[in-house]
C-alpha positions in Angstrom: -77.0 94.6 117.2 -74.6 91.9 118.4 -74.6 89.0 115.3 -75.4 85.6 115.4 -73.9 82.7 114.8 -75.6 78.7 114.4 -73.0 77.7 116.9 -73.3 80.8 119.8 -74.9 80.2 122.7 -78.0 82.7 121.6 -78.7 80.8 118.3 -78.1 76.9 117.9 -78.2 74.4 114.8 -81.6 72.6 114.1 -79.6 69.4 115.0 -79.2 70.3 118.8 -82.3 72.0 119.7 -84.5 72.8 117.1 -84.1 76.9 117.5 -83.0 77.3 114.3 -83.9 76.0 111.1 -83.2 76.3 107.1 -86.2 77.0 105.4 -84.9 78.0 101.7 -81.7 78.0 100.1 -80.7 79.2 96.7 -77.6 80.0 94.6 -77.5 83.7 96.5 -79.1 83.5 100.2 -80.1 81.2 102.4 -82.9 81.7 104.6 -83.1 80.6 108.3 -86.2 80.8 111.2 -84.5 81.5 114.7 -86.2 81.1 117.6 -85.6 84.1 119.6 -85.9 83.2 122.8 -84.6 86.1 124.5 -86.4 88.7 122.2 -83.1 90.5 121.7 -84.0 91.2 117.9 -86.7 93.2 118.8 -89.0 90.6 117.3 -92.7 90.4 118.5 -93.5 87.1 117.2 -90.4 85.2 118.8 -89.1 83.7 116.4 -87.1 85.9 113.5 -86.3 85.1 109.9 -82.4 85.8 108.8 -81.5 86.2 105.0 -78.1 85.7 104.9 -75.8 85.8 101.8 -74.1 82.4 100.6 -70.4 82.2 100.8 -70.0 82.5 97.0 -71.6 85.9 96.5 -70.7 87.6 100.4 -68.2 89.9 99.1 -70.7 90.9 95.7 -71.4 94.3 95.6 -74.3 93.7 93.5 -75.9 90.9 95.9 -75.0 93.2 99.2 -76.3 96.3 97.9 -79.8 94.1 96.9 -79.9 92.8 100.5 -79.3 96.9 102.0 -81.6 97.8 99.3 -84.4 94.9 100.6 -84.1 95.9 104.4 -84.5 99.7 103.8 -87.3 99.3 101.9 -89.1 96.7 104.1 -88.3 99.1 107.2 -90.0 101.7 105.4 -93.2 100.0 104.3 -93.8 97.5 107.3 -95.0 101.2 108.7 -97.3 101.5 106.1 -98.5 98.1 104.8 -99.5 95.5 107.2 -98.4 93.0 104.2 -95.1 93.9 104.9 -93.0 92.3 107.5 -90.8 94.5 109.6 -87.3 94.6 109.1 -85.5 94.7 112.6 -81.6 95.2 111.8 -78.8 94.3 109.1 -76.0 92.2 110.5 -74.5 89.3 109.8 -74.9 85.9 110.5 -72.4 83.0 111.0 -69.8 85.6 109.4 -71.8 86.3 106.1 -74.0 89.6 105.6 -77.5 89.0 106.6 -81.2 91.0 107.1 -83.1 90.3 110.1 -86.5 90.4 109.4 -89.9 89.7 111.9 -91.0 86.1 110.9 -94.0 85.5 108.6 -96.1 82.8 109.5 -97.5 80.4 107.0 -96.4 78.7 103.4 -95.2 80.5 100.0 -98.1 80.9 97.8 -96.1 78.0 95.4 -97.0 75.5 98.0 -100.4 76.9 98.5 -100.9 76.6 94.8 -99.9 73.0 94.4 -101.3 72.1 98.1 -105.0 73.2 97.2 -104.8 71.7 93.0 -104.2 68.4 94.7 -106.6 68.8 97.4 -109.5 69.6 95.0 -108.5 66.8 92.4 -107.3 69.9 89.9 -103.8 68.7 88.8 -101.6 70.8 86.4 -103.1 70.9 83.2 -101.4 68.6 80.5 -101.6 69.5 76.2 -104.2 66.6 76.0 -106.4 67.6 78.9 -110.2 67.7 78.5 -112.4 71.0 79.2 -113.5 70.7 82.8 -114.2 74.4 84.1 -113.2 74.8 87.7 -116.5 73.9 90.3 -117.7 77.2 92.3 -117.0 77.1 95.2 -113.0 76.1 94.4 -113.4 79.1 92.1 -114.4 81.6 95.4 -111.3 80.3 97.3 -109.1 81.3 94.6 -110.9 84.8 93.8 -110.8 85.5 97.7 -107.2 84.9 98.0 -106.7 87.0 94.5 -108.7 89.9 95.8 -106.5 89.6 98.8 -103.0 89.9 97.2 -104.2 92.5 94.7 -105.0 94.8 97.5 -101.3 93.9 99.2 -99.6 94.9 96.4 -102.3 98.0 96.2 -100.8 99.1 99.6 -97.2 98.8 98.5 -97.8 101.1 95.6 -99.7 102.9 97.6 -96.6 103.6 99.6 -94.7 104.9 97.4 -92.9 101.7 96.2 -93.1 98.5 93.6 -91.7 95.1 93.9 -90.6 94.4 90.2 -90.0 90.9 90.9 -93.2 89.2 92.1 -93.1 86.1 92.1 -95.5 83.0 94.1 -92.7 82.2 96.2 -92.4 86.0 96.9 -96.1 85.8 98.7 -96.7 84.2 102.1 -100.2 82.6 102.6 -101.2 82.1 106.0 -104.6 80.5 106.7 -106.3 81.2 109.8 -107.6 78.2 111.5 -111.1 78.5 112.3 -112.1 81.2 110.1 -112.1 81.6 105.9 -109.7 85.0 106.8 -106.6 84.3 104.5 -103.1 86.8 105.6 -100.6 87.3 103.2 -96.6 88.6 103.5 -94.8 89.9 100.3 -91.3 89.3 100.8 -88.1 89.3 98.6 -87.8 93.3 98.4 -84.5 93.0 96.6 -85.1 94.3 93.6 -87.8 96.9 95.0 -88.0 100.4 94.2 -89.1 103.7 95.5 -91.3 105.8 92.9 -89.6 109.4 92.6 -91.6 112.3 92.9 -91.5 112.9 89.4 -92.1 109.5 88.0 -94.9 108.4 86.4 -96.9 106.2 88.6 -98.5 104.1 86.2 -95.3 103.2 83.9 -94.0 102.4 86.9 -96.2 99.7 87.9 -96.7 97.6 84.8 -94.1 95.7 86.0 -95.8 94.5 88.9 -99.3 94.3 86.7 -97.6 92.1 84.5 -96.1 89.8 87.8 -99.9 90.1 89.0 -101.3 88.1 85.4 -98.6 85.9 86.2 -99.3 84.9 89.7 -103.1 84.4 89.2 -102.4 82.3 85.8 -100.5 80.0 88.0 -103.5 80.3 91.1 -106.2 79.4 88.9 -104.6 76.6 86.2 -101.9 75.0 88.5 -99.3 75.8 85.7 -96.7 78.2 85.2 -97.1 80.6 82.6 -93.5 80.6 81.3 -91.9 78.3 79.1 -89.3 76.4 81.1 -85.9 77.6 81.7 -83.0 75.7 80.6 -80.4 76.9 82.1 -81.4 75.5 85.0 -83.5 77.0 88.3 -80.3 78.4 90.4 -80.4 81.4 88.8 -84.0 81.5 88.2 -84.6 83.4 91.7 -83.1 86.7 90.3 -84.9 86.5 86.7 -87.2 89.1 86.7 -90.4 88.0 85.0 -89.6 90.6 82.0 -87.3 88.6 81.2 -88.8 85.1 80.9 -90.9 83.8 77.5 -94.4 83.3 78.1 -95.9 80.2 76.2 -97.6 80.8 72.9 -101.1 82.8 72.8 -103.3 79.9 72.1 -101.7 78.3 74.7 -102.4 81.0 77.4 -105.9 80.9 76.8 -106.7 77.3 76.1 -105.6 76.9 79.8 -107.1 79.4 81.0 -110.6 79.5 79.2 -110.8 75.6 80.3 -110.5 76.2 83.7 -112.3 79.5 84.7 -115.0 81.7 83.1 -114.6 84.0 80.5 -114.6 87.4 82.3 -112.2 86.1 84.4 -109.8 84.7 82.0 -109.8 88.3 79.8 -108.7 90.0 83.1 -105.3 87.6 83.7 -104.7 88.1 80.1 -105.3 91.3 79.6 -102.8 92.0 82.8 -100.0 89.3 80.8 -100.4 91.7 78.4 -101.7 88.9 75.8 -102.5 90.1 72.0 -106.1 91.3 71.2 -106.5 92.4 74.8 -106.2 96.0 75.2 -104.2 96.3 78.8 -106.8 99.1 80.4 -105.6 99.1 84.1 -104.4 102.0 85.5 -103.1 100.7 89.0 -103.5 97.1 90.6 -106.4 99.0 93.0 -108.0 98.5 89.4 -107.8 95.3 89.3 -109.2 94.7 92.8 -111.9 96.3 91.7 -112.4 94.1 89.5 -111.5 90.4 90.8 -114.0 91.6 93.4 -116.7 92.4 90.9 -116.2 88.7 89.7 -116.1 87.7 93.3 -119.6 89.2 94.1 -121.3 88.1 90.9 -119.4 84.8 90.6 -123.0 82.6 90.8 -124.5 84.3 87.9 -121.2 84.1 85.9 -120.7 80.3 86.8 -124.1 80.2 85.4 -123.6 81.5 81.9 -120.2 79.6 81.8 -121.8 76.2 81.5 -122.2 76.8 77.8 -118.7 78.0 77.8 -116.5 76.8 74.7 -112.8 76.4 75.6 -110.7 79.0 73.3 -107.2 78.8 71.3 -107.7 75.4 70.6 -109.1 72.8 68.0 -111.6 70.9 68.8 -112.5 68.0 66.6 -115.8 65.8 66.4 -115.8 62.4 66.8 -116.4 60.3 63.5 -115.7 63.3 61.5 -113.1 63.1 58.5 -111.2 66.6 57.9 -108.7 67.5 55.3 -109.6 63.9 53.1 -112.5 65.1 50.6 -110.2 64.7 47.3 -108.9 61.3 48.7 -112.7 60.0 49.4 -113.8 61.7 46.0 -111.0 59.6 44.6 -112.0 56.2 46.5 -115.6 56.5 45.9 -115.2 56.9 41.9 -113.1 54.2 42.0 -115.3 52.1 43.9 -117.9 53.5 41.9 -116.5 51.6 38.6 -115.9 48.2 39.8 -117.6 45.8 37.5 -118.5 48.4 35.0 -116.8 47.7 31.6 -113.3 49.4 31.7 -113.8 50.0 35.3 -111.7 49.1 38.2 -111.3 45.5 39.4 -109.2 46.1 42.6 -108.8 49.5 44.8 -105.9 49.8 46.6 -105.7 52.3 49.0 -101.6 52.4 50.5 -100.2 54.6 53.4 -98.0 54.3 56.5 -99.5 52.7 59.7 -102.0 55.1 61.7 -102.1 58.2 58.5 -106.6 57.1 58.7 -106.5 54.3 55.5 -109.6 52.6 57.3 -111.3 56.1 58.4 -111.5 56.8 54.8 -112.3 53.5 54.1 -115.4 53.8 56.1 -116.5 57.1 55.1 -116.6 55.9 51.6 -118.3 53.0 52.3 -121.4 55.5 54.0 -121.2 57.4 50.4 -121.2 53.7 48.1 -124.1 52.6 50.7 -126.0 55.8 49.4 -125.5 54.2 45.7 -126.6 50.7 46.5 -123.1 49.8 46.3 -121.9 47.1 48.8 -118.4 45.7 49.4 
């Protein structure tokens, strides 16, 4: 197939006619939509997405062989998996080597994600948040999009094949106006792999189970599940999720058992692979099974969730005093002894700014009350 290039007379730059556009650039591709007017990519939408390597990495072996390696893969499945988007050729593009792909309509489940938490009033959790577990019917959104996915990525092992680098921006959520029918794309098939006949299916796939816990932590909390990356978020596009640190436990599931019910919280944390939860799915068709379980019995679960106390972290009662008793034992004797014969005259009680002097102070003057003592 003939190339094309931002400045031929088949394709033109955003600036003179709007028939092609940017729509993501990273350290190692940049992504454009093209308008194909003329349907000579063999695209049925009309309009064609173009991966193209960046200048810096067009001679990489590695980075080339990834983008061969994404459009034989997504040839092969878009005949098998409707979540897949057909790969039309490999060229190049303004020069560079480039994947032409059928365009996918729609946003990156990372914008959904942040989109629908502001919408609903549900913004990131912060360490200091309060327990507010998420309403129903912002639960059965979520849960119907997760249900979706799951069976996506069902298909694609299903095929023959995992991703082993899923990812939110590596899902495409298109809502259909009109109707509650959510479509989603799984893109970025560069690190994708085809299971050998002899493999075993199941090891496999934890990969992608793993990327699955991941990608529903993030629907359902509005945070990432990863601590944050230093080095900086060029490179972060070709970290597999392996590879990243998850926060701590108690962290995991403080977040998580705040926002959604218990059943539903053991299942992304059993799929992260979290500590005390025995992993027991076989295949992501398992865990559709599941979410939609949860999806189908979500009013009687909301139900028993009311009562629901947050896990993996403290929670501490107002007007309590914890960790002080030898302090307020001390305090009270003393108190205790003023104007007794070889008793105290003054109590002193001495500390930095903010360490509770006048919380103890107050508890002890609950206990001297008790003995008829009053200061």
């Amino acid at each position: 197939m003939k190339s094309f290039s931002q400045n031929s007379g088949e394709t033109e730059s955003t600036e003179q006619n709007g028939q092609c556009c940017v729509v993501n650039e990273d350290f190692f591709t940049t992504v454009y939509c093209v308008k194909d007017t003329e349907h000579g990519t063999g695209s049925r939408t009309g309009f064609v997405a173009i991966k193209a390597l960046n200048d810096m990495c067009s001679n990489d072996s590695e980075h080339v062989s990834r983008l061969e390696n994404e459009y034989t893969i997504s040839r092969q499945l878009a005949l098998q998996c409707t979540s897949v988007r057909l790969a039309l050729s490999m060229s190049e593009f303004d020069g560079f080597p480039a994947i032409y792909l059928e365009w996918a309509a729609g946003i990156t489940l990372s914008e959904w994600i942040n989109l629908l938490h502001k919408e609903l009033r549900l913004s990131p959790l912060h360490d200091n948040s309060h327990y507010t577990i998420m309403r129903e019917c912002d639960m059965r959104i979520l849960l119907t999009l997760a249900c979706t996915i799951s069976k996506a990525l069902a298909g694609i092992h299903c095929a023959g094949a995992t991703h082993n680098n899923l990812t939110p921006s590596k899902i495409i959520v298109d809502e259909i106006n009109g109707s509650d029918k959510i479509l989603v794309k799984i893109i970025g098939l560069g690190s994708a792999s085809l299971q050998r006949d002899d493999s075993d299916n199941f090891s496999d796939s934890q990969g992608d189970l793993f990327s699955m816990g991941t990608i529903l932590f993030e629907m359902f909390t509005g945070r990432c599940p990863f601590k944050k990356d230093h080095d900086g978020d060029l490179l972060s596009g070709e970290k597999k999720n392996q590879t990243k640190t998850l926060l701590s436990q108690n962290q995991l599931i403080s977040m998580l058992t705040t926002r959604v019910p218990l059943p539903l919280a053991k299942t992304v944390l059993r799929l992260m692979g979290v500590e005390q939860l025995t992993p027991y799915y076989q295949s992501v068709k398992d865990v559709n099974r599941e979410l939609n379980e949860i999806l189908y019995n979500l009013g009687s679960i909301m139900v028993n969730s009311d009562t629901q106390v947050a896990l993996g972290s403290l929670h501490f009662l107002r007007g309590n005093l914890y960790g002080r008793d030898a302090h307020l034992s001390a305090l009270v004797d003393a108190c205790s002894g003023i104007g007794t014969p070889g008793g105290s005259k003054v109590v002193l009680v001495s500390g930095y700014s903010g360490v509770g002097k006048s919380s103890l102070v107050e508890h002890a003057k609950e206990k001297l009350e008790d003995r008829n003592i009053n200061f």
